[in-house]
C-alpha positions in Angstrom: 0.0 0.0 0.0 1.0 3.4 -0.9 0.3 4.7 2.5 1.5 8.2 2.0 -0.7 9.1 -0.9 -3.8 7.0 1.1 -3.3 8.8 4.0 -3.4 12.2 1.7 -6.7 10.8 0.0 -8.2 10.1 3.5 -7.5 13.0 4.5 -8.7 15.3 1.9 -12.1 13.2 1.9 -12.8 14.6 5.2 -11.1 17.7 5.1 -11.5 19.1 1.7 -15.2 19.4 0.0 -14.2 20.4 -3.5 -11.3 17.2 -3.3 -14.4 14.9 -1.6 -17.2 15.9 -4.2 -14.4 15.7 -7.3 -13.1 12.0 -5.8 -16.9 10.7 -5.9 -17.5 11.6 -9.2 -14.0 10.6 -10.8 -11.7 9.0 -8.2 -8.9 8.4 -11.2 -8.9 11.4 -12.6 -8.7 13.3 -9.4 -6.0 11.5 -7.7 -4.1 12.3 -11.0 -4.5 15.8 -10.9 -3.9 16.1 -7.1 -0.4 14.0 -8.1 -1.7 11.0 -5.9 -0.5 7.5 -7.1 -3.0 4.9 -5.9 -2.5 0.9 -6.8 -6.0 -0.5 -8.5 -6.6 -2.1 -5.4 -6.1 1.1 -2.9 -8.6 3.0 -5.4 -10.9 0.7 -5.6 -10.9 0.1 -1.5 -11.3 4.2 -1.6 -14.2 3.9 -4.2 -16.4 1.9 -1.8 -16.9 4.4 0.6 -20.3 6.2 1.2 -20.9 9.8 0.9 -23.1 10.1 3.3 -20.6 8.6 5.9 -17.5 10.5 4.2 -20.1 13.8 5.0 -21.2 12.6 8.4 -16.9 12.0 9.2 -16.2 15.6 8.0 -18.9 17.2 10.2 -17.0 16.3 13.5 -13.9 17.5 12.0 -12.8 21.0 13.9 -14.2 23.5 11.0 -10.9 25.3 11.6 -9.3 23.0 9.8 -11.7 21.9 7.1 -10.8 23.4 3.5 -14.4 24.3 1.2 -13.6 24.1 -2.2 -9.4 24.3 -1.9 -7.3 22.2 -3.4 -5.1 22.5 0.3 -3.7 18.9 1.4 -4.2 18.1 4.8 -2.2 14.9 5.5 -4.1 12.3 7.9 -1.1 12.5 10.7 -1.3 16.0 11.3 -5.0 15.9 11.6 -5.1 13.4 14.6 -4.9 16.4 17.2 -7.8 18.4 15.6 -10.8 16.0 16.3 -13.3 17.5 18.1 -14.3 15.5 21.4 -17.6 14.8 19.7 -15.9 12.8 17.0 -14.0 10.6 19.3 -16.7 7.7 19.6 -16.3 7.5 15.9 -12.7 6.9 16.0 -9.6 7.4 18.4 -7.8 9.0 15.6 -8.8 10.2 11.4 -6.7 7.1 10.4 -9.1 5.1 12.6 -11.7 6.7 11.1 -10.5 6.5 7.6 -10.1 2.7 7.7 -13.1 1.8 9.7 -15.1 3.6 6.7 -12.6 1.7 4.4 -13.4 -1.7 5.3 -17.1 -1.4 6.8 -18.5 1.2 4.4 -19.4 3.5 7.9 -18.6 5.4 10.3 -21.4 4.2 12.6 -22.0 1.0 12.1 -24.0 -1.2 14.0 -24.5 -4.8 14.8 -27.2 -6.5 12.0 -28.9 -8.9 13.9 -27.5 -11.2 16.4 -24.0 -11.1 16.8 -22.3 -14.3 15.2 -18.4 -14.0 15.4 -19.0 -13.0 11.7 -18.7 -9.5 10.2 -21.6 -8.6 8.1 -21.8 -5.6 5.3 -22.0 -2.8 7.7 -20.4 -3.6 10.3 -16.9 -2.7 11.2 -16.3 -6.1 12.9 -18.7 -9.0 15.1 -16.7 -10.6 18.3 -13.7 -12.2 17.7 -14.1 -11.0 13.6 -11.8 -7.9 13.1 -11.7 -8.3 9.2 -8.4 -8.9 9.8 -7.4 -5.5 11.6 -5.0 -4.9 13.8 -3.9 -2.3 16.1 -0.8 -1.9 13.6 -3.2 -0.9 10.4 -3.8 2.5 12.3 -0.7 4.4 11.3 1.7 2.7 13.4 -0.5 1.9 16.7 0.5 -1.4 18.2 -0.4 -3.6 20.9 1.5 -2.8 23.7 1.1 -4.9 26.9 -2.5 -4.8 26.5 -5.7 -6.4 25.0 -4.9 -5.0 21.5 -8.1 -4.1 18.9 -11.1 -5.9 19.8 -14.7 -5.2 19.3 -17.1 -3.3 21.0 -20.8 -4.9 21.3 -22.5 -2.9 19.1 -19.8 -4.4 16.4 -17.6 -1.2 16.1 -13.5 -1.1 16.4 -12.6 -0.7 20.0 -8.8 0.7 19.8 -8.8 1.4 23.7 -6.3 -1.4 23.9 -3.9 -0.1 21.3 -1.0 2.2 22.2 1.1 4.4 19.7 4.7 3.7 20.6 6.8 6.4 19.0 5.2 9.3 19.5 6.9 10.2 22.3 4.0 10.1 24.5 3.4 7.5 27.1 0.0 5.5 26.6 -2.1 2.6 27.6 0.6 0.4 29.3 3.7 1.5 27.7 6.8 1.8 30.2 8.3 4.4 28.2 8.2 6.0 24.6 10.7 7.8 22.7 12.0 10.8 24.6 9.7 9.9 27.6 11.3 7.7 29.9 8.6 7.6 32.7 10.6 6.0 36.1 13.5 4.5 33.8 16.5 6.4 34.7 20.4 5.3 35.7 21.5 4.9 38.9 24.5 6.4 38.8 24.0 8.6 35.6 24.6 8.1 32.0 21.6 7.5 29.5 19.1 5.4 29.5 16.9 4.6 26.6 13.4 3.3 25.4 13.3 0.0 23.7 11.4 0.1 20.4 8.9 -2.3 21.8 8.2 1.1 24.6 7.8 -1.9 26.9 11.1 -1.1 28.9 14.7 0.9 29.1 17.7 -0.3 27.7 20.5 0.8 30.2 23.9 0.1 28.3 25.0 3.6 28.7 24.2 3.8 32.2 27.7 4.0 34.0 28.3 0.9 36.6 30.9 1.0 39.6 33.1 -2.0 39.1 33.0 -2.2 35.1 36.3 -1.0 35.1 35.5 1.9 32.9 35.6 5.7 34.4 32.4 7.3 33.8 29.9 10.2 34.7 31.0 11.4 38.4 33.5 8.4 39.7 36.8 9.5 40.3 38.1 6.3 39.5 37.1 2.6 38.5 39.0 -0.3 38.5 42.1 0.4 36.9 41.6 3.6 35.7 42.3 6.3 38.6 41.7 9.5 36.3 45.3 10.8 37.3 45.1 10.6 40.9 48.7 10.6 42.0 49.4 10.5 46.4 49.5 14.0 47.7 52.1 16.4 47.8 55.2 15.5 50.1 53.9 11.4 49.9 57.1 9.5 50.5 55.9 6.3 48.8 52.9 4.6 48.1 50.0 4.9 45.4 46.2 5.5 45.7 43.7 3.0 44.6 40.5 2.9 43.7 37.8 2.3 46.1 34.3 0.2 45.9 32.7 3.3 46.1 34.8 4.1 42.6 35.8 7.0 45.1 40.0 7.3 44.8 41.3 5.8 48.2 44.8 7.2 49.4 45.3 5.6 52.4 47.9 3.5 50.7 49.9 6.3 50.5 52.8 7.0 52.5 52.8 10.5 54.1 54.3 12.1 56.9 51.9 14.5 58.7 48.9 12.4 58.5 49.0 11.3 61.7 49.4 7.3 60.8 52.4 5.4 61.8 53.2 4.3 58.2 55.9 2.0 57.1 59.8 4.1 58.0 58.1 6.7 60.6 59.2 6.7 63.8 56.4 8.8 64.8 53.8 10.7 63.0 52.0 13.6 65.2 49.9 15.1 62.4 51.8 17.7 61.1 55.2 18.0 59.7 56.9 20.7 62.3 60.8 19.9 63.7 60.9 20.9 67.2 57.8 18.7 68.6 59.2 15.7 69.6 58.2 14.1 65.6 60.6 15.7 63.1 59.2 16.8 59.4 60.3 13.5 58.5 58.5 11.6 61.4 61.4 10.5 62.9 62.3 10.7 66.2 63.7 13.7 67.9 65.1 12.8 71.0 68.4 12.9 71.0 69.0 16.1 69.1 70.4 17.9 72.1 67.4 19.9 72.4 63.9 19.5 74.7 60.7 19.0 72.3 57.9 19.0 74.9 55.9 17.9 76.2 57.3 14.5 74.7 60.4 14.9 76.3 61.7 16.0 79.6 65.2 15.9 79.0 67.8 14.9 75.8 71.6 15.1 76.0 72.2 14.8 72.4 72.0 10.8 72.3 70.4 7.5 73.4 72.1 6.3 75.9 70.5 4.8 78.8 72.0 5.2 82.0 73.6 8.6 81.6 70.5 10.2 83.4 68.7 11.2 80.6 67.1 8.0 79.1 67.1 6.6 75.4 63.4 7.8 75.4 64.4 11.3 76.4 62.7 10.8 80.5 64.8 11.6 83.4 66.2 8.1 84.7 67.0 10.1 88.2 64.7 13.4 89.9 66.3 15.6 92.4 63.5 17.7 94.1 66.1 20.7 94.7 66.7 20.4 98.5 64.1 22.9 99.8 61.7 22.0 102.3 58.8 24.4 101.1 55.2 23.0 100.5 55.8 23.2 96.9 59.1 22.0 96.8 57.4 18.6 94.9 55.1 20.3 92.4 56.7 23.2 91.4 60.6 22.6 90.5 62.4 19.3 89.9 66.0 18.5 88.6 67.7 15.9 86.6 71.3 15.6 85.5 73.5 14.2 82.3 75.2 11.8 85.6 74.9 8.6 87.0 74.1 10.5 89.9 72.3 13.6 91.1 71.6 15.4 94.5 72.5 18.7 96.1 76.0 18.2 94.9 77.1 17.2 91.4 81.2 16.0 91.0 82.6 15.5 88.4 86.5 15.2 86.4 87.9 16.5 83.6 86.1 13.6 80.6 84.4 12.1 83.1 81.4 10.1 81.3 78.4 10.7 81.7 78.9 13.9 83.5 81.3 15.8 81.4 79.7 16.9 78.4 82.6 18.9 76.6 86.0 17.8 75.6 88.4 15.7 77.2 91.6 17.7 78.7 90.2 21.1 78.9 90.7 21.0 82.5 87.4 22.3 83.0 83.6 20.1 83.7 80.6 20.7 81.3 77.6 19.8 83.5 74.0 19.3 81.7 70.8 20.0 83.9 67.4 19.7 83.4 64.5 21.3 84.8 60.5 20.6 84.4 57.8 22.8 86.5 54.5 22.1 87.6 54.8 18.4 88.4 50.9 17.0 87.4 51.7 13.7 90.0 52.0 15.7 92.3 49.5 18.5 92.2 46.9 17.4 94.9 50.1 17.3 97.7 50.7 21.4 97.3 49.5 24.3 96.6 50.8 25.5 93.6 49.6 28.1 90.8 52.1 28.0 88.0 55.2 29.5 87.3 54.9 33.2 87.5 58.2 34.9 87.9 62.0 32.9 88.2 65.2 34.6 90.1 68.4 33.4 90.6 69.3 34.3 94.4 72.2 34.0 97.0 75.1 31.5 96.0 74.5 32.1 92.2 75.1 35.8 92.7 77.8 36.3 94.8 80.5 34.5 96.8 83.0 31.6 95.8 80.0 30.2 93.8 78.6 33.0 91.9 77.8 32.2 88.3 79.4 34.7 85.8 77.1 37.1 84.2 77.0 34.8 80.5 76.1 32.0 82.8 73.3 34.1 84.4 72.0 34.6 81.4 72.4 30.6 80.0 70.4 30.0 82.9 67.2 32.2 82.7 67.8 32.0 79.1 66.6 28.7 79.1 63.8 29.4 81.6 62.5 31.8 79.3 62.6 29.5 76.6 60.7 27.0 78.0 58.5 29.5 79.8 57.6 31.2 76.6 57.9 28.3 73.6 56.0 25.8 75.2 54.6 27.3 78.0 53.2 30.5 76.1 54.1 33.3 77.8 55.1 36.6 77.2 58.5 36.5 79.1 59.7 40.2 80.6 62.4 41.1 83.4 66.4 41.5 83.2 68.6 39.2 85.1 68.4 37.9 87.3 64.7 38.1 87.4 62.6 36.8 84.3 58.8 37.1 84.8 56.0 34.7 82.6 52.4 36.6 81.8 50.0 34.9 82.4 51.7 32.1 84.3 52.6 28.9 83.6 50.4 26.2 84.9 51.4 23.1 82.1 54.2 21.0 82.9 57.0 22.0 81.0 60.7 21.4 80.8 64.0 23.0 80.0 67.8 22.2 80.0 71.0 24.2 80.1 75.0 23.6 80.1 77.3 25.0 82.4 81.4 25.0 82.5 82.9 24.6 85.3 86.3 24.9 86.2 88.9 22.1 87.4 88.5 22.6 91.0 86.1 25.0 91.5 82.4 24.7 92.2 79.7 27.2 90.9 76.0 27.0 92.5 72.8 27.0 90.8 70.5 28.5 93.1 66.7 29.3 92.0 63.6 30.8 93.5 60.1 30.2 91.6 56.8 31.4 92.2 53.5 31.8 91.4 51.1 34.5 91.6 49.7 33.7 95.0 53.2 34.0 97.1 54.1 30.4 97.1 57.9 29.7 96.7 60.5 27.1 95.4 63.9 27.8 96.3 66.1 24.8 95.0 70.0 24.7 94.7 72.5 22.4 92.8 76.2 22.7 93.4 78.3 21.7 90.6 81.9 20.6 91.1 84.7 19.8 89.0 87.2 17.9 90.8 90.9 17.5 90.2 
């Protein structure tokens, strides 16, 4: 069948008088001069239609769209939305109409007589008897998870079970159709698509986690990591890609995270020297200098037994001699020596109390000092460290300390006072005051030379903001 140029004759039948009164009187010659090629049997079908139903069609047409006496065409497809809702029981569609008047001769037909599972002249079909209709012979509707065309008791075509899949439009019992996609959509993006059957999706070009393929919003699948490299300052390591196709970088080696990874020593969540965990997360005790509040003391190595420990903790406390209240919680003493107490001795390379060279006929002693003892607090009364002095012996006398070793001293008060204790550090020697005071335990440590048989004192009052004291004192004594 030509359908094109049936459509255009169907159409023009109930669209066009001049075309519809021309048609009954010379279907031939009128198809010719409208440039419509019709087979013998297409004409012939078009010939047995019955002007009074052709004129009874054209009256529900919308008379917006009907042509008097033009020669206009008016295709059948694009008449479909202009049926009035009075013309509806005729047909669900003009192409319905159209063939129902092709093949019964009406547009109203009715059952004659009894029905009989047989269609009669007149009628457009009897029970199971479509004439051999289908939902497909009305431009392209289909059956779609539904009855299909069947008939309606008074013997008309019922199409109620037909569905147009391709218009786009989603009817009867169609999932989907064309560009609408009713609930079909990808989970985790990428397109989905209506079958051609509009009775479900196809979802190849969804993107799926674990396909191995990168797609839509995963940073990575499978193999395929979409660059991702470990992050700057990584020492070794790479990232992989996790079930979530979400890039995972916990493989990756990297000081400052705060995981022990494989060659750290230690790994405090940053990458600062001077806290105990160098910028390489290795260990800094033993560097010669105090990182609190990891350690209490380091002598420049890992030695046990030299009074500073391999872990950087005093392996002997000396409480400074005083017999205040405080004398527990607010100053204690440790030594670089195998022994400590009021008085230190020591020779010229002496291990572990001399420090400096051998045969420099002098003693290099190594002290440390930690305040505000927390193991202590509840036997005291004790408000943090508020203002340090040296006093007495240190000052004056046989044991005086020389103004450089004044200033060694409270230097390294103020250091620790200020560095880790946070301070604001004022005063001259040999007074150094700490606003606000200190009330964390933090430590310190200092050298002092001493001469081959001489002693110099270290003699040191602390206290806090309320008038407690600490007055502690350390002789140090290089012996011949």
């Amino acid at each position: 069948m030509a359908q094109r140029s049936v459509e255009i004759v169907l159409g023009k039948l109930l669209c066009d008088d001049r075309f519809r009164h021309d048609f009954l009187l010379k279907p031939q010659d009128t198809c010719r001069q409208h440039g419509l090629v019709l087979t013998p049997v297409e004409l012939e079908a078009l010939r047995r239609l019955r002007k009074p139903a052709l004129d009874a069609a054209a009256r529900a047409i919308d008379p917006r769209i009907r042509v008097a006496g033009t020669n206009g065409v008016y295709p059948l497809r694009a008449m479909r939305p202009t049926l009035r809702r009075d013309a509806r029981p005729i047909a669900r569609g003009l192409l319905g109409v159209a063939i129902m008047l092709l093949f019964a001769g009406t547009a109203s037909a009715a059952c004659r007589g009894t029905p009989n599972n047989h269609a009669d002249p007149g009628e457009q079909c009897d029970g199971g008897d479509l004439r051999g209709l289908t939902c497909g012979n009305f431009c392209g509707q289909i059956t779609q998870q539904g009855s299909g065309l069947s008939c309606n008791p008074d013997c008309t075509l019922n199409v109620s079970g037909c569905a147009t899949c391709g218009n786009n439009r989603i009817e009867g019992r169609e999932l989907c159709d064309g560009s609408a996609l009713g609930s079909g959509s990808c989970l985790r993006g990428g397109n989905v698509t209506c079958l051609a059957s509009c009775g479900g999706w196809n979802f190849n070009a969804c993107y799926a986690c674990g396909n191995g393929s990168r797609e839509g919003t995963e940073e990575c699948d499978g193999t395929q990591l979409g660059g991702a490299t470990c992050p700057v300052g990584s020492t070794s390591g790479a990232p992989r890609c996790g079930p979530d196709c979400r890039v995972d970088y916990t493989p990756c080696v990297r000081c400052g995270d705060g995981d022990l990874d494989p060659g750290e020593l230690c790994d405090d969540g940053n990458t600062l020297n001077g806290d105990g965990c160098s910028s390489t997360c290795q260990d800094e005790c033993g560097d010669g200098t105090i990182e609190a509040p990891q350690e209490a003391c380091d002598d420049g190595g890992r030695t046990a037994g030299d009074g500073c420990s391999a872990f950087c903790g005093w392996e002997r406390i000396y409480a400074g001699g005083g017999t205040e209240q405080a004398d527990v919680c607010a100053l204690e003493w440790g030594a670089a020596s195998s022994t400590i107490g009021p008085t230190l001795h020591c020779r010229d390379g002496q291990s572990p109390c001399d420090r400096g060279p051998s045969g420099d006929s002098s003693c290099r002693f190594q002290l440390y000092f930690c305040v505000n003892n927390p193991l202590f607090s509840g036997s005291c009364t004790w408000n943090g460290v508020a203002q340090v002095e040296l006093i007495g012996p240190s000052l004056s006398g046989s044991t005086q300390l020389t103004a450089a070793d004044q200033t060694t001293v409270l230097g390294a008060f103020e250091t620790m006072l200020s560095r880790w204790g946070g301070a604001a550090v004022s005063g001259s020697d040999p007074v150094r005051i700490a606003t606000p005071p200190v009330e964390a335990e933090v430590c310190g440590q200092f050298r002092l030379d001493v001469a081959r048989n001489t002693t110099k004192a270290v003699a040191v009052r602390i206290s806090d903001d309320a008038g407690n004291v600490d007055v502690d004192q350390i002789d140090l004594t290089c012996d011949l």
